[in-house]
Each structure stands twice: as structure tokens, then as C-alpha cells.
C-alpha positions, 0 to 999 in steps of 0.5 A: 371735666372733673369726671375726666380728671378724677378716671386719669388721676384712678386709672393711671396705675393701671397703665403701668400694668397694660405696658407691661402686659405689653412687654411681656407678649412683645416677646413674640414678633408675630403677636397682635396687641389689641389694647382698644376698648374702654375702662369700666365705668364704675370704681369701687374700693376695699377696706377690712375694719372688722375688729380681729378678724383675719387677713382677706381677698375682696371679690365682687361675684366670682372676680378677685378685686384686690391681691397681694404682690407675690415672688413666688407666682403663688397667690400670696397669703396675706390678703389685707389685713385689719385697717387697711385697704384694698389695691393701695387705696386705689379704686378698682373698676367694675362694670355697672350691674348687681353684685355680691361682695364678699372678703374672703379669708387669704390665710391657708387655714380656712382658705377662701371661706367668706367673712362677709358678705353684701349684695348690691347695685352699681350704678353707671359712672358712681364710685363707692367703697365697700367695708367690712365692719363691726367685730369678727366672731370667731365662732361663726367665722362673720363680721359686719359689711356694708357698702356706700356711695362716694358722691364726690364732688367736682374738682375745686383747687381752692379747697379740700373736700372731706367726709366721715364714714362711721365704721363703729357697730358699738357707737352712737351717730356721731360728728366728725370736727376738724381744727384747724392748727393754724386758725383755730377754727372747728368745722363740723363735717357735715352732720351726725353719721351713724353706724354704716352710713356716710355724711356729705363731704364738707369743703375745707382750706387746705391745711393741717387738721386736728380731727375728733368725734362727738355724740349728738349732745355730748360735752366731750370727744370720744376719740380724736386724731390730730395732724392730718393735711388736707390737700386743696384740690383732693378729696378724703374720706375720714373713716372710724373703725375700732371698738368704742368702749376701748380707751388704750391709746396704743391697743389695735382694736381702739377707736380710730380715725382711718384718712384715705384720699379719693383723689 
């Protein structure tokens, strides 16, 4: 069924790191592998979209959920930055239960000091992506978070389903429209979504997207990403970060529109 094909398509990178667990025990003839058991039945993901604010590790109560490859056997520094997102995109596991995510600063100066913080439920079998948003104070050391569900659809090869996240504090509700560059035909995807809230995903043909966002009533865009390929068969999350009121093409902190795959 499609929840089998979306936990083989997520877990696959974690059996490279069992193999070389593995590997790295095999050493010792008179080891016992005891690999059995099941993988969590939840999957949450990681992006840091708070405006300047600092490189971070992403916890869940006391476990470390993503981290940074590091030569030297120290943990790394670097954390993930600005714009990006945890463990290469990928979900992360995580048994159901009530918990407290929080992003952590990675950087030596102010080590592990939490930025932010949400406490919230994860429910059997249900994917989610948690963000930290809005614009970092530097006096308080803070930024916004917040958590939604990723209620993805079934595995449809006829099509690609997109959503938009908005992740703006300073924007209004906003729709989120892809153009398509071979017909021209614009698609709304879904509804209005307002700041910390995610609207439906939206089936679309496969194909090279011209994305833009719109206020409610508005005559023109606010911002707009174009040449974006949605795979038919996939599924994307379209996620806005930024300061509205930026109208540099170039400046870090402009509105922008994130696209990450969900599978």
C-alpha cells in the first residue's frame, strides 16, 4: 500500500547506517547482531526559517533528531543553518507520545541554549515537519516555531501533489499558484494559508512550475519562484520563509519560496 511505499522510500538511508553499525561490530567473531524489532511509526522532519538566527541542532525532549557529519569524532559545530533543513530532507522517526521540540544553538558561543521551543502530540503512523520561524531577537535569544501535520496523500504516478506552508510572521494569509510553463494554466494550490498553518495538498501534472504568492484580493504577487519540477508520483511541500517587507532579489533575508520533497 502507499504507507509501505512512502516508510521504504524514508527509511532506505537509515539502512545504510544499520549496515555499517554492522560492519563496524563484526569486528569481533563472537559478536551477536540482534537487528529485530520494528522502525518508529511516526516520521517528523526539521527546517530552521527563523530570519538570522543561528546555525541549531533540532531535539524532541532530550533525543538529538538531526546533526552534522563530523571528521574529527567531535560533534560538529555547524548545526543547520538558516533555510535549511534537517538530515538531508529526510524524515526522522519517532515513536508516538507528547513532546517538547526545540532547536538548539550548535555554535560554541551559546552552546546548546534553546532558540525555540513547541510542545506537541505525535500521533500514531502521522508524518509532520517542524519550523522555526518569524525573525530571531537577538536580545532574548528567541524565535517563533510551530509544528504541522504532513497529511499526505496516497501514491498517485499520474500526478504530483503540492502544498504551501506559510512561514512569513509579518505576511497576511496568502495563496500560493503554480503556472504551468508548458500550458500556461494557473493553479491555486489550495486556499489562503496563514502564518503557521498549512493548506491541502493540490494534485498537479508533472511538470515545470512558475510558483507566486498572492494576498487575499490582491492584484499582484508578493513574491514569486519560477522553474520548479514537480515530479508525477512525488510529493512537495512549498514552504515561504523570509521578511515580507524585503524587496532585494539577492538579500538573505527576502521572501522566498522553500520546495522540499516529502517523497
Amino acid at each position: 500500500d502507499h504507507r509501505a511505499v512512502k516508510n521504504m522510500k524514508r527509511y532506505f538511508h537509515l539502512a545504510g547506517l544499520v549496515l555499517c553499525a554492522v560492519a563496524l561490530t563484526s569486528c569481533d567473531k563472537n559478536a551477536v547482531q540482534d537487528i529485530s524489532g520494528t522502525l518508529p511509526a511516526s516520521r517528523i522532519k526539521f527546517f530552521n526559517f527563523g530570519v538570522n538566527a543561528p546555525s541549531v541542532n533540532f531535539y524532541a525532549n532530550d533525543t538529538k533528531m538531526t546533526a552534522i557529519t563530523s571528521a574529527t569524532g567531535a560533534e560538529a559545530t555547524t548545526g543547520v543553518a538558516y533555510g535549511g533543513v534537517g538530515s538531508g530532507g529526510f524524515y526522522g522517526g519517532i515513536a508516538p507520545g507528547q513532546y517538547t521540540f526545540t532547536g538548539k544553538i550548535s555554535a560554541t558561543v551559546d552552546k546548546d541554549l534553546v532558540i525555540s521551543s513547541v510542545a506537541a502530540p505525535i500521533a500514531d503512523g502521522k508524518d509532520y515537519s517542524y519550523y522555526i520561524s518569524g525573525f530571531y531577537n537577538t536580545t532574548s535569544k528567541t524565535a517563533d516555531a510551530f509544528i504541522v501535520e504532513d497529511d499526505i496523500p496516497a501514491v498517485d504516478y499520474t500526478v504530483a501533489y503540492v502544498r504551501f506552508v506559510n512561514g512569513i510572521s509579518n505576511s497576511s494569509p496568502m495563496v500560493l499558484n503554480a503556472k504551468s510553463t508548458v500550458t500556461g494554466t494557473t493553479t491555486p494550490i489550495g486556499t489562503a494559508v496563514a502564518y503557521k498553518s498549512g493548506g491541502a495538498f493540490t494534485a498537479l501534472p508533472g511538470a515545470v512550475y512558475d510558483l507566486s504568492t498572492r494576498v487575499t484580493g490582491a492584484s499582484t504577487d508578493a513574491f514569486a519562484r519560477t522553474g520548479v519540477s514537480f515530479v508525477a508520483g512525488h510529493v512537495y511541500t512549498i514552504a515561504s520563509r523570509g521578511d515580507i517587507t524585503v524587496v532585494s532579489t539577492t538579500a538573505t533575508n527576502r521572501p522566498f519560496l522553500d520546495n522540499t520533497a516529502n517523497y
